[in-house]
N, C-alpha and C positions, 0 to 999 in steps of 0.2 A: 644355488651355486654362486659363489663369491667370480665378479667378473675380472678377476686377473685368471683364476681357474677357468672359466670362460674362451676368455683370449688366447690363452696355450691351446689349448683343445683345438679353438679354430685353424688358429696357428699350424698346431701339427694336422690336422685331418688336410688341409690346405695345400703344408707340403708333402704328403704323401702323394695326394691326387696329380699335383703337378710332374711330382719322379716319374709318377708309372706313368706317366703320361710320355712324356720326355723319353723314360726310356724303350717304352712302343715305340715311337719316331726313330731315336736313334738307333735301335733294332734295326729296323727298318730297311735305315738311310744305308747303315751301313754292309745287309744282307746286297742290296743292290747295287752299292758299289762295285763289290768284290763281286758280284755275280757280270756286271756289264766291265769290269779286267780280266776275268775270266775269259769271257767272249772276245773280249782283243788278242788277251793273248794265243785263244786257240787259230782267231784268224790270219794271225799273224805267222804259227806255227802253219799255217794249211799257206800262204802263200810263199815259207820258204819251201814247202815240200813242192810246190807248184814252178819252181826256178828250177829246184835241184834236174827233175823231169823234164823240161825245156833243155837242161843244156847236157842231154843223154846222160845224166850221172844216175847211177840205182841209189835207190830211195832206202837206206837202211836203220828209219830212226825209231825209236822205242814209240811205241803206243799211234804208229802211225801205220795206216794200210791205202793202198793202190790198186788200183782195178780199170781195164779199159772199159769202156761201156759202149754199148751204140749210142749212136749220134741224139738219135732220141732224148736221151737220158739230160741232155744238156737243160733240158726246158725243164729239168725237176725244180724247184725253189730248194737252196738252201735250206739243211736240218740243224738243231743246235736245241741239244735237249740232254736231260740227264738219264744214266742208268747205271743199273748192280752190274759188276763182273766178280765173277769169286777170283781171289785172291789164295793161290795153294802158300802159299809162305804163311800168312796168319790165321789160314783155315777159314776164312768167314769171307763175306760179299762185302764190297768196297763200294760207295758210290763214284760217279766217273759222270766229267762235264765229255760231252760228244759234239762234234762240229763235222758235219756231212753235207760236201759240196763238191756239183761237177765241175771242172773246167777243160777249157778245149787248149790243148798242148800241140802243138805243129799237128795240127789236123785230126789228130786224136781225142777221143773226149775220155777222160781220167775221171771216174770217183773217186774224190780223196776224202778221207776218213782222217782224222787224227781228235786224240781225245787224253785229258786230265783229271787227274784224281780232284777231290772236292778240299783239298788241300787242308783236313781236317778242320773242316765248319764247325761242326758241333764243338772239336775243342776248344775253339775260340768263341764259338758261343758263350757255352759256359766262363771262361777268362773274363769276358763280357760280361756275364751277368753276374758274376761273383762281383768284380771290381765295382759294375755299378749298384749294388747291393752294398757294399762297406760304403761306399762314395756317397750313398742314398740315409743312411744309420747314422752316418758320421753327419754330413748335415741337418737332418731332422733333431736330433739331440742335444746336439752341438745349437743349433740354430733355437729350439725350444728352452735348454738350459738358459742362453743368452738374452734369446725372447722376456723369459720366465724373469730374470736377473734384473732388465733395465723395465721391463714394466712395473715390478715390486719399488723400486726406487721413485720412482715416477709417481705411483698410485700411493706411495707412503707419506705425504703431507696430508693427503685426503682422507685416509684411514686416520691420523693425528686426531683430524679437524673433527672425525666423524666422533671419536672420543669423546673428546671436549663439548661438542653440542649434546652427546647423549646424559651429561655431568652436570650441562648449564643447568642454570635455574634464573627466569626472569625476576623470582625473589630476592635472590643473590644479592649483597652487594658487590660481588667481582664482576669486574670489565671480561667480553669477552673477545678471545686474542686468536688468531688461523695462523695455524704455520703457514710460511710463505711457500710457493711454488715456481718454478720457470715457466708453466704453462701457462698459457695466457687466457685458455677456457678457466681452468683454476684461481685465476686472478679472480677473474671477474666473478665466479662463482663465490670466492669468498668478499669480497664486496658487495656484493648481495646480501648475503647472509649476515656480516655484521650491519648492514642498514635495517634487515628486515629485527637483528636482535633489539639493536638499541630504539626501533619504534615499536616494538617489543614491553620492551623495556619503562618506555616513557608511557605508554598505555597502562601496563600494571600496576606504577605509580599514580596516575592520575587516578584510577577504578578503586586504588589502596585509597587515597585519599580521601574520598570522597566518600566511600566505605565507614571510614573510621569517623570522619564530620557528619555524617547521615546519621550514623548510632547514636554519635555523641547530643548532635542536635535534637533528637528525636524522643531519649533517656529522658531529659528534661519535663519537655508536655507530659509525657505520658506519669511520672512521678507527681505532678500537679494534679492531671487531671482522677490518679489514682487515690488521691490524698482526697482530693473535695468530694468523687463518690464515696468515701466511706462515711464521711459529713453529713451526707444526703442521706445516707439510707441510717442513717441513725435516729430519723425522723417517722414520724408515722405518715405511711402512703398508702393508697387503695390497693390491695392485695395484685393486683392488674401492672402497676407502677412499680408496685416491688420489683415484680416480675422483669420489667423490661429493666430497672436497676442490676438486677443482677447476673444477665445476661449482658448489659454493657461491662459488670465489674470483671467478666470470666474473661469478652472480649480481651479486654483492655490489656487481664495479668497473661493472658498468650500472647499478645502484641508484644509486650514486657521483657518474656522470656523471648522472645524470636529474635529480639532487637539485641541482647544479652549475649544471645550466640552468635547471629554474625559477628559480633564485634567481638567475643571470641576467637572467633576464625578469623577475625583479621588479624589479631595479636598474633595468632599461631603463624601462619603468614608470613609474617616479619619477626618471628622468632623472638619477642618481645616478652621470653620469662627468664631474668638471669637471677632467677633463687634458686638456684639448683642446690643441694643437698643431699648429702646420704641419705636415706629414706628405706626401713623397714616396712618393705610392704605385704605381709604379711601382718603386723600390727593396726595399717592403716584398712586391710582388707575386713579382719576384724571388727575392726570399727564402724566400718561404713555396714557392715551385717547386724549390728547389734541398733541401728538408726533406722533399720527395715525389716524386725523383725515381728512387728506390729500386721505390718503387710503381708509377710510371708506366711503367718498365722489366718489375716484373714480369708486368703485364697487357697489355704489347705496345702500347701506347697511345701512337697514332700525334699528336702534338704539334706543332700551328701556335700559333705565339704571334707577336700582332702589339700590341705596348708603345709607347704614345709616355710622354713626360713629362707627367705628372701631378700638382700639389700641391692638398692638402683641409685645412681646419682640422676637424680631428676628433680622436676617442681614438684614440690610437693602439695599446693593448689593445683596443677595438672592433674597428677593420677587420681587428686580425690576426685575431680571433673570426671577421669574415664572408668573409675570405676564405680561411680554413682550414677551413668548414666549404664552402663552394662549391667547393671543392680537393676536400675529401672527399667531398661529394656527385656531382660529376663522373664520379671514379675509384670510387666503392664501387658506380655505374649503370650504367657501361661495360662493355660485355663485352670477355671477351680478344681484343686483335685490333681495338680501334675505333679511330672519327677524332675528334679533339677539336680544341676554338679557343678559343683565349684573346684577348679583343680589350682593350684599353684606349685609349681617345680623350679627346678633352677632357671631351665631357659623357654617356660610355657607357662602361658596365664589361660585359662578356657572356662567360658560360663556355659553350658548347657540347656536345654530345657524342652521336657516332651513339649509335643502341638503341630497342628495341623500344617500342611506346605504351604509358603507365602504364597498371596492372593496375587503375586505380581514379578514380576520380571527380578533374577537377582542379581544384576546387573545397576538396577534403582538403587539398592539396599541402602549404600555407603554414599548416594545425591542427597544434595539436599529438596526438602520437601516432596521427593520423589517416590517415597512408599507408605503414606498414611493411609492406614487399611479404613473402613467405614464404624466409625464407633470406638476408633481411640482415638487419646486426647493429646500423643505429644505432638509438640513442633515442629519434627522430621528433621532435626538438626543434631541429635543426641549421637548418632552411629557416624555421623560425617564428622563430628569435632573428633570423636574416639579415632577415625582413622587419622585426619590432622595430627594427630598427639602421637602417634604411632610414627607415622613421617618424621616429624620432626625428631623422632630419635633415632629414627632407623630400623622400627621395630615390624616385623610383616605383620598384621590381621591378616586371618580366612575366617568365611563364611562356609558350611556345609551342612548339608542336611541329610540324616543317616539315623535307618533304623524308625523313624519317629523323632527325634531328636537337633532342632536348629541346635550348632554350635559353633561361638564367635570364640578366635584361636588366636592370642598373641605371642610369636617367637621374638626374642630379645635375644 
């Protein structure tokens, strides 16, 4: 859940709790007001009726009764309670506040009775509860919408920023730039983050660097020292000597190739192929099948190819790169004896190939050096440049395994 949706939520469950809360209280506050007015005004009505009897006048007022009582009576406590009387005008029982108290009148002791309707509670209940019900809707919504309003504005530099980070690239040469905010967490958050980019940044430079002078340095000896074993074993040596000869010349040409690839990958990296060209690749797929078909013969490797026409603006040293290494990857995974497919369409390149499920996490597949099964012989760099090459243009790979069938998927 996205936390501005978070926040309203809170928000509103927040002020609901608070209303009903509020308006239990003010229920409350205000049954007991009117219930302790009530009580004034009945005792107020019971001590004019207690004057009117002091000064011999008959007592003739509505919902008020009189009664002498023995003396005794005087020591009753004050009553003051409610009850039903039916009502013959509306047919039904009314409730009625009652206030029942003695008092002693020129030597006489009077029960006085006098009692008031409930002065329609309920209807004002309800008035009450309706009002503070729209009162309760209108706030929450009102307050929510407005919530909703100024936290979106607020949260909307950061949402920018979040953009933008998800776009960077430490490869980049663009500067990376934080919409500004008034918040001061927000400041400082994005001062952070362009510190943390541009040391970032200045680290994947120096790693590039040193990447590409390592290769470079390295290309050298090993072309020297590749040049002088062939020298050597052109010589006669004890069957024994050969032997460790040509286990250093195998060393040496995978040394060779490994050094070749990273510095591949560094190129890819820094985006460092501007020959791009129209390019029928369908012609160049061809091509690269007719260069391995020596191989495909020798492993019994049973060959469906389905090519339509296809052009790409790209290098065209690239795709011979990612499709000579999906050639070889194909053929060096097959067992003797397999079924393979080659598809080309407008917007999917797929190489196929029956065989067992990888010995290892597919997760590895596309690291470098990260999936060399026991007993083959590449570099572990061939599926990491193909995705590389794929990046740099935009293009998705998948890996999936179906039926019997590894197969590596390029949408374009």
């Amino acid at each position: 859940m996205k936390l501005l949706s978070r926040t309203i939520i809170n928000y509103f469950w927040l002020t609901i709790s608070v209303l009903l809360v509020s308006g239990f209280l003010l229920y409350g506050f205000l049954y007991l007001q009117i219930f302790e007015e009530i009580k004034e005004q009945l005792q107020l009505q019971e001590s004019m009726v207690a004057k009117e009897i002091s000064q011999g006048r008959k007592v003739n007022f509505p919902l008020v009764k009189t009664e002498a009582v023995p003396i005794d009576r005087l020591m009753v406590n004050p009553v003051f309670k409610d009850t039903l009387i039916y009502d013959n005008i509306q047919k039904k029982e009314e409730g009625y506040y009652i206030l029942r108290q003695p008092r002693l009148i020129n030597g006489q002791v009077y029960m006085i009775e006098v009692m008031t309707t409930h002065i329609g509670w309920s209807g004002y209940s309800r008035a009450i509860l309706y009002i503070f019900i729209f009162i309760a809707m209108m706030l929450t919504v009102v307050g929510s919408g407005m919530n909703y309003l100024q936290n979106r504005k607020m949260w909307n530099p950061m949402k920018i920023n979040l953009k933008r980070l998800k776009n960077y690239s430490v490869s980049s040469g663009q500067k990376l730039e934080m919409e500004s905010s008034g918040i001061d967490e927000f400041k400082e958050l994005n001062g952070v983050i362009l510190e943390l980019a541009d040391r970032a940044k200045s680290e994947y430079s120096t790693l590039k660097e040193f990447t590409e002078n390592a290769s470079h340095e390295i290309q050298t000896p090993l072309t020297i020292i590749q040049s002088r074993l062939e020298r050597i074993s052109q010589f006669d040596h004890p069957p024994e000597m050969a032997g460790y000869i040509s286990d250093v010349k195998q060393a040496i040409n995978r040394l060779s190739k490994v050094n070749k690839g990273l510095l591949l990958l560094a190129k890819l990296e820094n985006k460092v192929f501007p020959d791009e060209t129209h390019l029928d690749l369908a012609e160049l797929l061809k091509k690269q099948l007719g260069q391995v078909d020596d191989l495909i013969l020798h492993k019994e490797i049973s060959l469906n190819i389905d090519i339509e026409p296809k052009e790409l603006m790209v290098s065209a040293s690239l795709m011979e790169i990612l499709i000579s290494n999906l050639l070889s990857n194909m053929i060096t995974h097959s067992p003797k004896g397999a079924t393979a497919k080659i598809t080309l369409q407008k917007h999917k390149l797929s190489f196929e190939n029956s065989g067992n499920k990888l010995p290892f996490e597919e997760s590895k597949l596309f690291k470098r050096f990260g999936k060399n099964s026991p007993g083959k012989t590449g570099n572990g760099l061939g599926l990491p440049i193909v995705q590389q090459i794929c990046w740099l243009y935009g293009w998705q790979i998948s890996y999936s395994y179906a039926a019997g069938y590894h197969i590596f998927e390029i949408n374009y």
